[in-house]
C-alpha positions in Angstrom: 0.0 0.0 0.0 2.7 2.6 0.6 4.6 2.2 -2.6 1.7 2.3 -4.7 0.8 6.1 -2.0 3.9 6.8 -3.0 2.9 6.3 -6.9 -0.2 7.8 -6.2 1.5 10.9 -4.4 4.5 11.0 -6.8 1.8 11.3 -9.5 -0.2 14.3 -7.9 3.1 16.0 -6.8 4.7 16.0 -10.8 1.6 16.8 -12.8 -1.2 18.2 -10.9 -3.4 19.0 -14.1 -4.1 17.4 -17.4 -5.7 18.9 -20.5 -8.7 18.1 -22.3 -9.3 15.0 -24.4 -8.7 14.7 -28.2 -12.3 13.6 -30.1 -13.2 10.3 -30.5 -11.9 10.2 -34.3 -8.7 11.6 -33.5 -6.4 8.9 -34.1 -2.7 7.6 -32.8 -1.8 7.4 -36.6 -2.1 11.4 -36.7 0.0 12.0 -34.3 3.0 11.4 -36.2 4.5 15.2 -37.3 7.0 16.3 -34.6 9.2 19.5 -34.3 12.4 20.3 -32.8 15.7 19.9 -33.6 17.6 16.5 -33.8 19.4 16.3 -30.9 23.3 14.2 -31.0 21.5 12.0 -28.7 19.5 10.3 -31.3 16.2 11.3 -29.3 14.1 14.2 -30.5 11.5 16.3 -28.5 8.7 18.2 -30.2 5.0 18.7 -30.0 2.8 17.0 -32.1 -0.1 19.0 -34.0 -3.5 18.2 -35.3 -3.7 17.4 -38.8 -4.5 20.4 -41.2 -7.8 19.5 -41.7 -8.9 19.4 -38.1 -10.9 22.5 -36.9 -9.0 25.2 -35.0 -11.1 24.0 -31.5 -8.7 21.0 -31.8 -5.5 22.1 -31.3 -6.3 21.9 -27.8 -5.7 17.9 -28.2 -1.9 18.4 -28.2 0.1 15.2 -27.5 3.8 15.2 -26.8 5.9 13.2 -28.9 9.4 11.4 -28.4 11.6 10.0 -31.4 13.5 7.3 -29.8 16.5 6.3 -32.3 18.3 4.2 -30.3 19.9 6.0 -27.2 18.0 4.8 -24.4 19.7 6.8 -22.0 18.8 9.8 -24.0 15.1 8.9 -24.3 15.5 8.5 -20.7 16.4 12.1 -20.0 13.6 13.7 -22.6 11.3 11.4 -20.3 12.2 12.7 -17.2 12.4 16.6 -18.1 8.5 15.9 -19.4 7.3 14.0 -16.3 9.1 16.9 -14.2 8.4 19.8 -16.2 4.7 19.8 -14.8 3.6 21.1 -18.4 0.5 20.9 -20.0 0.7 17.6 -22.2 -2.9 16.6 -22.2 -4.0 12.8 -22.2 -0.7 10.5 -23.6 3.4 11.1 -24.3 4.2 9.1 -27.7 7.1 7.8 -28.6 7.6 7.0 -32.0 10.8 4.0 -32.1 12.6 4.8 -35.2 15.9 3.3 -34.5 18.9 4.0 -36.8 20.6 0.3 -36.1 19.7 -2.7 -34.5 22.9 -3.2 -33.2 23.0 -3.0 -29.6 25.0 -0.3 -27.3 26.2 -2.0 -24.0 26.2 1.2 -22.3 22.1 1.4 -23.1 21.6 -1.6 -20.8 21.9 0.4 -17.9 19.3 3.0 -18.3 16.6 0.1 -19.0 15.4 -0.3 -15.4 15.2 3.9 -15.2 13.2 4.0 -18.4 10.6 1.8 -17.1 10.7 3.5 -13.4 9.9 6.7 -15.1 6.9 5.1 -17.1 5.7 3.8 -13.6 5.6 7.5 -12.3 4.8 9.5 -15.2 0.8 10.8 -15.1 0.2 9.9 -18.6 -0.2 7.1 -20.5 3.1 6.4 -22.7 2.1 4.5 -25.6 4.9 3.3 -27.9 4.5 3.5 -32.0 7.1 1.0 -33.4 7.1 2.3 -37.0 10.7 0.1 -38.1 10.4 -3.1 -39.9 13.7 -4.3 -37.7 14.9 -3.6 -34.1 17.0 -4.6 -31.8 15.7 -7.0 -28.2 16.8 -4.0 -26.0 14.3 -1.8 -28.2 11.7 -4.3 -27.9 12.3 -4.3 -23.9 11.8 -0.6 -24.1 8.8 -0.9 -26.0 7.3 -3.4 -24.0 8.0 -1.0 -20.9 5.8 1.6 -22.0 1.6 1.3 -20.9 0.6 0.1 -24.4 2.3 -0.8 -28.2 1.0 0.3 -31.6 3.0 -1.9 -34.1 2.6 -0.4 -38.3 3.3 -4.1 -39.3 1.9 -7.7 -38.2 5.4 -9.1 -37.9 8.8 -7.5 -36.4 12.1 -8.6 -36.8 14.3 -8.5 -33.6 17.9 -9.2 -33.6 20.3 -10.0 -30.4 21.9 -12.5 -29.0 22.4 -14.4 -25.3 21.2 -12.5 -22.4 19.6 -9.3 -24.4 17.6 -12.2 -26.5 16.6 -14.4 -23.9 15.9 -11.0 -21.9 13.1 -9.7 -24.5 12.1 -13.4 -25.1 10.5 -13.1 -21.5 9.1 -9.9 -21.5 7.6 -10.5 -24.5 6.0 -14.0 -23.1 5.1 -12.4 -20.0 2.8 -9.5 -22.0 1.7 -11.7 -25.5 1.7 -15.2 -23.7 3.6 -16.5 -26.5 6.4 -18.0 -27.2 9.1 -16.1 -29.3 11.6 -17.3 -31.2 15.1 -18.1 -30.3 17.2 -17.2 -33.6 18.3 -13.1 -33.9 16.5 -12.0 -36.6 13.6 -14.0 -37.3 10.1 -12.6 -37.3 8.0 -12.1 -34.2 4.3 -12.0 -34.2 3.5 -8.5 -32.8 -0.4 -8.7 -33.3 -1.3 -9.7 -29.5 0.9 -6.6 -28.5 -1.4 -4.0 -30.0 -3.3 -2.1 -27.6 -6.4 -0.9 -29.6 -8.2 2.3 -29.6 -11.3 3.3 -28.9 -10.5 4.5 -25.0 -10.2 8.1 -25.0 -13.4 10.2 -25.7 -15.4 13.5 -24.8 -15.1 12.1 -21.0 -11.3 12.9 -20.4 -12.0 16.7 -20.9 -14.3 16.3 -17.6 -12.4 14.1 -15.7 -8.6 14.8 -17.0 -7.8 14.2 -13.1 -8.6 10.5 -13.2 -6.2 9.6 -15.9 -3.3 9.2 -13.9 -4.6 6.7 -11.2 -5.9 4.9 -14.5 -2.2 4.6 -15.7 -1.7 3.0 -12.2 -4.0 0.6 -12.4 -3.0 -0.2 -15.8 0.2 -0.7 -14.9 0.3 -3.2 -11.9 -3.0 -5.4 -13.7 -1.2 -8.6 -14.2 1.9 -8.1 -12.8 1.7 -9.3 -9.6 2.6 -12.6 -10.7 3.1 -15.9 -8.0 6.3 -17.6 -8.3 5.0 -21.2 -8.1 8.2 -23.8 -7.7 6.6 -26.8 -7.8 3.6 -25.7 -10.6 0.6 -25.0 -9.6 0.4 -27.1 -6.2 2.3 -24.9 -4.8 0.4 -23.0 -1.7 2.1 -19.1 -1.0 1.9 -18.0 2.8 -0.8 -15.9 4.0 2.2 -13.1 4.1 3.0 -13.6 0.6 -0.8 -13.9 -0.6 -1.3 -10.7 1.1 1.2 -9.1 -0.4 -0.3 -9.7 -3.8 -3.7 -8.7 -2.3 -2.5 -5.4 -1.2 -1.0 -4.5 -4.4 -3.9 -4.9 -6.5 -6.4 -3.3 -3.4 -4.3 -0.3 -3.1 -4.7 0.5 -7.0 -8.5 -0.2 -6.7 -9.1 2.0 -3.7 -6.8 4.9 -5.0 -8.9 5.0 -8.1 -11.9 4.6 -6.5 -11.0 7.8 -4.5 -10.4 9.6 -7.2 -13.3 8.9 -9.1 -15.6 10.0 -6.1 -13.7 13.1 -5.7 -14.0 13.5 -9.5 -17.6 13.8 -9.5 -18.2 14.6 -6.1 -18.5 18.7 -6.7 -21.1 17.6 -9.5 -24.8 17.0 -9.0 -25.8 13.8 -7.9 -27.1 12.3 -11.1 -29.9 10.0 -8.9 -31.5 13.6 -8.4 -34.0 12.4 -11.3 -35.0 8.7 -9.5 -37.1 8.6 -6.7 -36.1 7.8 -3.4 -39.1 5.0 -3.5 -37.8 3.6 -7.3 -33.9 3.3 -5.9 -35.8 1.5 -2.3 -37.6 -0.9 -4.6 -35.1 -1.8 -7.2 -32.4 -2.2 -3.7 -34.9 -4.5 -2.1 -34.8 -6.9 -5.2 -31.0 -7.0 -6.0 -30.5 -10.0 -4.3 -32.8 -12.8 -4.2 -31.4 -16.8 -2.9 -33.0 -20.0 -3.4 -31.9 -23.0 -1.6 -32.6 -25.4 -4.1 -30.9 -28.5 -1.9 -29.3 -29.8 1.3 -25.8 -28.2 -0.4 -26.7 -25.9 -3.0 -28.0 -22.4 -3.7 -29.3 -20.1 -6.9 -28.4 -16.6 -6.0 -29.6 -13.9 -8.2 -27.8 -10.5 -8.4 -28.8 -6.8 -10.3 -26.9 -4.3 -10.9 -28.5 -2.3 -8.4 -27.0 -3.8 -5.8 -24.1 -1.5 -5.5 -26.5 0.8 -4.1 -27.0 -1.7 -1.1 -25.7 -1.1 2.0 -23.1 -3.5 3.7 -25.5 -5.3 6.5 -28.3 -5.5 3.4 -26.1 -7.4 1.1 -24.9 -9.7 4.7 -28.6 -10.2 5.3 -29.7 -11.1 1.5 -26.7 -13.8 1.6 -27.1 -15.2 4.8 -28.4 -18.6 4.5 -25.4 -19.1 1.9 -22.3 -18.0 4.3 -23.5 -18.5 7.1 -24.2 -21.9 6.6 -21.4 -24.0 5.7 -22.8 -26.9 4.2 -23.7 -25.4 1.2 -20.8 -26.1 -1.3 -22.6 -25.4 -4.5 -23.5 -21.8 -5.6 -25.1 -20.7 -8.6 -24.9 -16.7 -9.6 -26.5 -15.4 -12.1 -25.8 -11.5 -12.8 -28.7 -9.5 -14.3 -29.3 -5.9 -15.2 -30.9 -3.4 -12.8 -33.4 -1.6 -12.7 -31.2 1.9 -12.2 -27.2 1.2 -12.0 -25.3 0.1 -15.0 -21.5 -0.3 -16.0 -21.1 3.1 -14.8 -22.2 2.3 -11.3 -19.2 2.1 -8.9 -20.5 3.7 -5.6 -22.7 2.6 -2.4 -25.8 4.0 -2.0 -25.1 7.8 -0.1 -21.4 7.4 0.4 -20.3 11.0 1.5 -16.5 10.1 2.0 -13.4 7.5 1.4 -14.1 5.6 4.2 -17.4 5.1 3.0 -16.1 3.6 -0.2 -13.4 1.7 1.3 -15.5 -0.2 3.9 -18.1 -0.8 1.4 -15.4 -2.3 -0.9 -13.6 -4.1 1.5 -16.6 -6.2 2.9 -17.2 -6.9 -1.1 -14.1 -8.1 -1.0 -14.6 -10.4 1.7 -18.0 -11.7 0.3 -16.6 -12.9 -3.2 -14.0 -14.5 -0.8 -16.5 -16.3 1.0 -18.5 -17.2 -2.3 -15.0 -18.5 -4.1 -14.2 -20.6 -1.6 -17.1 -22.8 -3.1 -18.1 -24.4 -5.7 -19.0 -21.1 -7.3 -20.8 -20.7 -10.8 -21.2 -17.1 -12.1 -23.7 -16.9 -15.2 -23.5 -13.1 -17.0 -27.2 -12.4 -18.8 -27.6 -8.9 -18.4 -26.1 -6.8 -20.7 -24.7 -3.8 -18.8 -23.4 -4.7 -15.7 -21.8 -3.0 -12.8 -17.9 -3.3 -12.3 -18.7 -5.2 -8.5 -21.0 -8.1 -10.6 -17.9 -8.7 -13.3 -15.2 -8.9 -10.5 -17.8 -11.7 -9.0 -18.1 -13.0 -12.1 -14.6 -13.5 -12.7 -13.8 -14.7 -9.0 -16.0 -17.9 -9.9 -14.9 -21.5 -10.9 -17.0 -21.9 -13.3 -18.0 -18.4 -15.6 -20.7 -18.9 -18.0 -21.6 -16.0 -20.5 -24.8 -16.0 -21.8 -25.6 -12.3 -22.3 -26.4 -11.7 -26.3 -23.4 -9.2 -26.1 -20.2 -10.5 -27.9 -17.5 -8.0 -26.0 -16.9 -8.5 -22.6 -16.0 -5.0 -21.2 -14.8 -4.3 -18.1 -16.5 -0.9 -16.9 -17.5 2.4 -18.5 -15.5 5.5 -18.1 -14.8 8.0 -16.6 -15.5 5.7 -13.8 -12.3 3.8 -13.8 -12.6 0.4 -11.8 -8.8 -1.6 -11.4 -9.7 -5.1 -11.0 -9.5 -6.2 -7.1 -8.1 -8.8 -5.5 -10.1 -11.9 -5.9 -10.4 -11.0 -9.6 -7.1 -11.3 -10.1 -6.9 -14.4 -8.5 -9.6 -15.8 -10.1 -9.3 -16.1 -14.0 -7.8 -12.6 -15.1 -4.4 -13.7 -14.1 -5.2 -15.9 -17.2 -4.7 -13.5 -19.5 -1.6 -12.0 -20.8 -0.4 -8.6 -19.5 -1.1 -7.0 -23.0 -4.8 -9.0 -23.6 -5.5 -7.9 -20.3 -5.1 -4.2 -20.5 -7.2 -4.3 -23.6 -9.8 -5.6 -21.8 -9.9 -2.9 -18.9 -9.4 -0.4 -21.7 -11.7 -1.2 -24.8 -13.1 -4.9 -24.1 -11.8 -8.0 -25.7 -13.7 -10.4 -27.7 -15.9 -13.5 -26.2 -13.5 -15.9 -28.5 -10.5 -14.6 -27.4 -11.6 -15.0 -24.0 -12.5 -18.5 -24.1 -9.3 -19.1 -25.9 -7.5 -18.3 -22.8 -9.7 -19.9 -20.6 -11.6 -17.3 -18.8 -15.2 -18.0 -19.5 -17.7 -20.4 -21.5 -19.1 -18.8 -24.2 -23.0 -19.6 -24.0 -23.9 -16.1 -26.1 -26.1 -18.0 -28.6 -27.9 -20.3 -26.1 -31.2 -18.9 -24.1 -30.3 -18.9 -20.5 -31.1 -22.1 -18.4 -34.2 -22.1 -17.0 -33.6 -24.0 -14.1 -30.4 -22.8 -12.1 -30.0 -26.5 -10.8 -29.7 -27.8 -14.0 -27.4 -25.2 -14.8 -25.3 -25.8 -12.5 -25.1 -29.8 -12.6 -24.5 -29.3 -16.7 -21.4 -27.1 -15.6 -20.4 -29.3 -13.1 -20.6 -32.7 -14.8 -19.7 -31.0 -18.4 -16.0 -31.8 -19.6 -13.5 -29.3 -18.9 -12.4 -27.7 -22.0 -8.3 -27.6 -22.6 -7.9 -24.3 -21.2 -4.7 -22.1 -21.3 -2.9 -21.9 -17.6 -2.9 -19.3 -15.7 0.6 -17.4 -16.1 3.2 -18.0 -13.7 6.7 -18.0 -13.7 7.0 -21.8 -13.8 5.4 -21.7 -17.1 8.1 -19.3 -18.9 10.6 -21.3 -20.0 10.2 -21.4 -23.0 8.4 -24.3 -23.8 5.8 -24.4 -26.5 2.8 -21.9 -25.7 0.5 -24.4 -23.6 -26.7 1.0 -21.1 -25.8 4.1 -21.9 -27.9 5.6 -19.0 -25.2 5.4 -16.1 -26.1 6.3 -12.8 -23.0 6.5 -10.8 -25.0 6.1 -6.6 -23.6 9.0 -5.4 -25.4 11.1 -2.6 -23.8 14.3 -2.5 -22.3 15.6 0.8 -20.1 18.4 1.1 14.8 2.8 1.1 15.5 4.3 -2.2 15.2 0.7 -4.3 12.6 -0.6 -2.0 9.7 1.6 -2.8 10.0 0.1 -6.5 8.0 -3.1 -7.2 10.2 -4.0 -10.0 13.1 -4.3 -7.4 11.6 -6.6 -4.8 11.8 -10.3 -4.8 9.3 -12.7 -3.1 11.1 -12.1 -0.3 11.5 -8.6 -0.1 15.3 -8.3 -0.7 16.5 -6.2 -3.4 18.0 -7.2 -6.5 20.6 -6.4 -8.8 20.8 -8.1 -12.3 24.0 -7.8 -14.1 23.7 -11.0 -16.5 21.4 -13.7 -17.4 23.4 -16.5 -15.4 22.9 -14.7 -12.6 19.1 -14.2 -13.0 18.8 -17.8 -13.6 21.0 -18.9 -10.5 18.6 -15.9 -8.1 15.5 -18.0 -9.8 16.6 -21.3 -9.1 17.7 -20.2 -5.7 14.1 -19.0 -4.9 12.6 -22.5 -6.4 15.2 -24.5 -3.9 14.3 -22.2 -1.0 10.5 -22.7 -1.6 10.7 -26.3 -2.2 11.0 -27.6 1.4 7.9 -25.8 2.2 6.1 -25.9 -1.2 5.3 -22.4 -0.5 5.4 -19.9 -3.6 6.2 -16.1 -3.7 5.2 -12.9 -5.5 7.2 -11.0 -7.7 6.6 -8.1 -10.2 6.1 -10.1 -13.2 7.0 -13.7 -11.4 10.7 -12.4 -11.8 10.7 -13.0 -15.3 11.0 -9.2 -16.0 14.0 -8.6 -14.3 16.3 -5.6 -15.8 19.9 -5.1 -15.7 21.5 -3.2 -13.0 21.7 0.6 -13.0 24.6 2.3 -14.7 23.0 5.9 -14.5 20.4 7.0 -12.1 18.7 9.7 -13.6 17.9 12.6 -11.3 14.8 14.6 -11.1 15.1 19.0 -10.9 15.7 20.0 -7.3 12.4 21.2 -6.3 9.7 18.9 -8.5 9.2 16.6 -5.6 8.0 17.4 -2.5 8.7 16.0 1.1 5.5 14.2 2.4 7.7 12.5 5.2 9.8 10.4 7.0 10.7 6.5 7.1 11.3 5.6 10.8 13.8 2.8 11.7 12.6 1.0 15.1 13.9 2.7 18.4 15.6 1.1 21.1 13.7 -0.5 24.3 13.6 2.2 25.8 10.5 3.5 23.3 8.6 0.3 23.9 4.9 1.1 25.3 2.1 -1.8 26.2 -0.8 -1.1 24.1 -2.7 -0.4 27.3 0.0 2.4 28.2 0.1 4.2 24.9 -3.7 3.8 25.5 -3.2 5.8 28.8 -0.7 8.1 27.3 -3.2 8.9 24.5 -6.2 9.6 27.3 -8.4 7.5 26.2 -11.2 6.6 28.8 -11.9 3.2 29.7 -15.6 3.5 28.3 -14.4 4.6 24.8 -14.9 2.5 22.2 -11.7 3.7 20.3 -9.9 2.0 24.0 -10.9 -1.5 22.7 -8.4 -1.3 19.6 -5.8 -1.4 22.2 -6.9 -4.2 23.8 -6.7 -6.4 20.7 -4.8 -9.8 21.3 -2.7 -9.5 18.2 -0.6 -6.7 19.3 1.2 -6.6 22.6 3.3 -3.6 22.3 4.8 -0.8 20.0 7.9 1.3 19.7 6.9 4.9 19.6 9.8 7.5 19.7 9.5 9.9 22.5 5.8 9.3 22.5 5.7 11.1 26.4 7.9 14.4 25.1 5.6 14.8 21.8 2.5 14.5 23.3 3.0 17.4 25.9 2.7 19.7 23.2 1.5 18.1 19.9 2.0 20.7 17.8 5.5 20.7 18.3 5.9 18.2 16.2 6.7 19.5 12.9 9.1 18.3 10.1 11.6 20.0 11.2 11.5 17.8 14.3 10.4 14.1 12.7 13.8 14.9 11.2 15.8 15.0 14.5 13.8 12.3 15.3 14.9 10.3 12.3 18.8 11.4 12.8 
């Protein structure tokens, strides 16, 4: 949760403000005329312009543009000057790859890992347009590092050898979930790469303030990969399955924060229902049939995101609270009044709102999962909460007539949660996965990868019983396994109405996912021997215990060591605060005495979170000194503190 604040912060601090969206015609391809001098770097720097026959009221739509040539650590400086020049740039940076040679500079390996750090941080999207015929398997690392790629040609050559080869072999398995080849120069099929169009429209120029935290979500869907050393038997720790939680929930509360604040100056577009219409269509949401001694038909709306926590509890009582049913059928309708739009409780007025309504959602398709869970999609236009469920399940049925599956409607942006991603999006390749959050993906091309049936030409079941025992005693199909860093080694490939709830009322390496290891240590790559000897030593470590780990990108995206840290201008970050190293013994408080401390009464019900079991004590730094005069404590002393 803190590194992805820190994201979240970084983000806010470097580009407060983004510009207005370009129209819905305005393509990638036109963004292709740059300015500015050629530089001895090989990268270039200009603004791209409209084409000449768009309409003065336009030009507003500018998008920056990069010419990469072949110097990473040049592209890597034009990068950083735009993410810290806090400049208008409006919704996406492009670079357009254009490189001279496809021989490869040693010296470029260095900047890789500070290329992709500054896509992590930048506000915008970077989208990479590769419009060469050839290039080299460092440029197609850097192209794979950016948020999406936009490929002129079905098939690429890429040339390298050993480690570089091997290096964009992975990365390119990891985001196309295909195998590459292994000879320098042969043709790679760039087609699942592409990251289609179709995602940026009128909305932006209301909402430019949720782009970045939908970069962020973009770029951690998928990449929170397990590390699995004995396949998939392997069982991670609660520590390490947590972990992987938290990195997905962070990015789905983050953007679900700013989304409410967003729209939350704006009037409440459920001023036109009636109080009595949103009662009624609440009160029919969620309707359960026990059908058997072990099985239950659940039906769920859309308008159940207007629910309140203990409603939704109540409705699904007789299925968790009872734990001899094992068999659940979910089918997920349209509302009455929500839609794909809908991403809010029912009257939330703050954060906390949304994050405890979220977080006990959480919780539910938890409990639901861990049975024999069959989610059935009919309606047509369904809230974000019903596709996560639907996607948690076992067994994911889609029998709505529509034939692309998309994930939510903007400017609403939804990251995928937890149980999601553990459930059959961590199916999907990194790059068939962001198309999907963006612009939807095709039934067939889900199926193909496993993550639902498609039943969009048969009329839903009428019984849910028989439903269920056709998907239970029904073959398996050959599905595609979920991605995991056991499986890259290179084997052969294996409504428009939207009605958003709202009621209105006024250390330096460790804070990088890409450096962390399933075990938290930080890493430094400096050939592909030694990446394979760290993997292999993670595999015999986990073996004993047939436990499995978390990496970014299940270690297979590992970078070469830094040879050049770029720096950011003095003064484009700000100081937010302080990292504090445990004190001695002589800080150590009982819960009950920092209770005391704090003067909290006995009565108080904010006394009983000291009294929790879990906890026994806490190292506070002079605790007794700070609180005699709170407001004292200032930066200025959290610094003497910390020295």
């Amino acid at each position: 949760r803190a590194r992805a604040a820190a994201l979240v912060i970084a983000c806010s601090i470097i580009q407060p403000g983004l510009s207005s969206a370009l129209p819905p015609n305005y393509s990638m391809a036109s963004l292709v005329a740059c300015s500015g001098k050629p530089s001895p770097s090989h990268s270039k720097l200009g603004m791209s312009m409209p084409a000449p026959d768009k309409p003065a009221a336009d030009i507003e739509g500018i998008s920056c543009c990069l010419i990469y040539e072949g110097n990473v650590g040049s592209l890597c400086e034009d990068l950083a000057q735009l993410v810290a020049s806090k400049q208008h740039l409006s919704k996406w940076i492009q670079i357009d790859m254009q490189p001279t040679t496809t021989a490869i500079d040693a010296a470029d390996r260095g900047y890789l890992k500070a290329f992709r750090r500054l896509v992590r941080i930048c506000p915008h999207n970077v989208l990479c347009v590769i419009r060469a015929h050839a290039v080299s398997a460092l440029d197609l690392v850097v192209a794979l590092s950016c948020d999406g790629v936009e490929i002129k040609s079905d098939g690429l050559q890429v040339h390298g050898e050993g480690e570089d080869l091997d290096m964009a072999r992975r990365h390119y398995q990891v985001f196309s979930g295909a195998e590459a080849p292994s000879e320098s120069g042969a043709v790679w099929p760039m087609a699942a790469l592409r990251m289609g169009q179709g995602f940026f429209g009128p909305w932006a120029a209301a909402f430019p303030g949720m782009l970045p935290y939908i970069w962020m979500g973009i770029r951690h869907a998928g990449l929170a990969m397990l590390t699995r050393p004995e396949g998939d038997d392997s069982k991670p720790t609660c520590e390490q399955q947590r972990a992987m939680e938290d990195c997905y929930a962070s990015c789905k509360c983050s953007a679900l924060f700013a989304s409410f604040d967003a729209v939350a100056e704006r009037s409440s577009v459920l001023a036109s229902v009636q109080d009595s219409e949103v009662d009624a269509a609440v009160a029919e949401a969620i309707a359960v049939e026990l059908s058997g001694p072990d099985f239950a038909s659940v039906t769920i709306t859309s308008d159940f995101i207007l629910a309140s926590v203990p409603h939704i509890q109540q409705k699904l009582a007789s299925v968790l609270g009872d734990s001899s049913v094992t068999r659940v059928h979910v089918r997920l309708l349209d509302g009455e009044v929500c839609s794909s739009r809908s991403i809010f409780p029912r009257g939330v007025a703050k954060h906390s709102d949304i994050f405890k309504w979220h977080r006990k959602w959480e919780q539910v398709m938890t409990a639901l999962s861990n049975r024999e869970l069959v989610c059935t999609v009919e309606g047509i236009d369904l809230c974000p909460p019903q596709m996560e469920l639907f996607f948690a399940g076992k067994v994911r049925q889609w029998k709505s007539p529509i034939k692309k599956v998309c994930w939510c409607q903007p400017p609403f942006w939804y990251s995928p949660g937890p149980e999601a991603m553990k459930g059959s999006l961590n199916r999907l390749p990194v790059a068939a996965l962001r198309r999907l959050l963006l612009v939807g993906l095709s039934l067939t091309e889900l199926q193909d990868w496993g993550v639902l049936e498609d039943h969009s030409d048969s009329l839903s079941s009428d019984s849910s019983q028989s439903g269920m025992a056709n998907a239970v005693a029904a073959p398996s199909p050959s599905l595609t396994p979920a991605p995991t860093a056991a499986s890259f080694d290179f084997a052969p490939g294996a409504r428009s109405r939207g009605l958003d709830g709202l009621s209105r009322a006024k250390s330096i390496v460790a804070e990088y996912l890409d450096d962390l290891t399933a075990c938290g240590r930080s890493v430094s790559v400096k050939s592909h021997e030694k990446l394979m000897t760290r993997k292999q030593s993670l595999v015999n470590m986990a073996a004993g215990s047939r436990e499995c780990g978390w990496e970014y990108g299940g270690g297979l995206l590992d970078l070469p060591e830094h040879e050049n840290r770029p720096q950011a201008k003095r003064g484009s970050c700000s100081l937010v605060g302080y990292g504090l190293a445990t004190p001695g013994e002589e800080h150590c408080w009982t819960q009950a005495k920092v209770a005391d401390m704090l003067k909290i009464p006995e009565d108080h019900p904010h006394r009983s979170l000291f009294k929790a079991t879990h906890i026994q004590k806490r190292y506070l730094a002079d605790l007794e000194r700070d609180l005699k005069d709170p407001s004292t404590v200032t930066l200025t002393r959290l610094r003497e503190k910390h020295l």
